[in-house]
Steps between C-alpha positions, in 0.01 A plus 500: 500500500529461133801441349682815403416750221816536258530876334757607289612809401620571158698751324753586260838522685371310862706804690269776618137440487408149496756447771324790708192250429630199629611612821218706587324215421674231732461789759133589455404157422628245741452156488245505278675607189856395333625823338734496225655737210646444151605638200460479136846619441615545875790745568639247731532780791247666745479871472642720779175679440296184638738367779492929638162480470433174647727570767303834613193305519647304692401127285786261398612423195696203646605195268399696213669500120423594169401198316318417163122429434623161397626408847109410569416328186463189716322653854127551429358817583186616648552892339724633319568941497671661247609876657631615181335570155870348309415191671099518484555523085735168477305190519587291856615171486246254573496388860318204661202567704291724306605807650290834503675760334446888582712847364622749748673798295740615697775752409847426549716725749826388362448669165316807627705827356621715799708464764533185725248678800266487250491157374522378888191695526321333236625129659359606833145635321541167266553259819226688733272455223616131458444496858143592517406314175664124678296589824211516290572165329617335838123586564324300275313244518650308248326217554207604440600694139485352173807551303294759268379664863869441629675698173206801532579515862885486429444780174295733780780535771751621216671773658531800354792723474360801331500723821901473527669809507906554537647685803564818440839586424 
């Protein structure tokens, strides 16, 4: 087996929806893929939003923290996801290992106006989205894929969040 594919999740704060990324990563993906999250200015906490939501899918968040972007500067990585358009704008560090990049807009529950049923809504359509988007990826043959193939793949399983609609209520 080849050695493991490193993916990291990037955002703003590190507390909602990369973290949502990283463990339904390490759940979809197995051995074959080191999942990690960061921020560019992390909050230093996980949302309630993503530990409810991971919880009800039943995927653990175990060992996880809000950390900086710069905690990696020295781990190469194989692709690197930015989930939020804050953090998609502001130039990455550089990291060793020539790593593919790839934007997933992604809205953020925590600042959604409304009451708090709603924004757990949007984390659970955010993280089932998430969910089907890492299957996909844990599907590639990334062997096989030039990084320009790799980053066209990793651009077409964007989810999209345009169907969400709040609870009624």
């Amino acid at each position: 087996m080849p050695a493991p594919y490193r993916v990291l999740f990037v955002c703003t704060g590190n507390s909602c929806r990369s973290q949502m990324a990283e463990s339904i990563m390490r759940h979809v993906g197995g051995e074959r893929f080191i999942a990690a999250s960061a921020g560019s200015h992390p909050a230093g906490v996980i949302s309630q939003l993503a530990v409810e939501t991971m919880k009800a899918m039943n995927i653990s968040m175990e060992g996880q923290t809000s950390k900086s972007w710069d905690a990696f500067l020295g781990t190469p990585q194989d692709v690197i996801i930015t989930v939020c358009d804050s953090a998609a704008a502001t130039p990455c560090p550089n990291y060793p290992g020539q790593p593919v990049s790839a934007h997933w807009s992604l809205p953020d529950p925590t600042f959604l106006a409304g009451p708090e049923p709603h924004r757990l809504a949007l984390a659970r359509h955010v993280a089932e989205k998430l969910k089907t988007a890492c299957e996909a990826l844990a599907e590639l043959p990334l062997d096989e894929l030039t990084p320009d193939n790799l980053r066209a793949k990793l651009m077409e399983l964007a989810p999209d969040t345009s169907d969400f609609r709040p609870p009624v209520g």
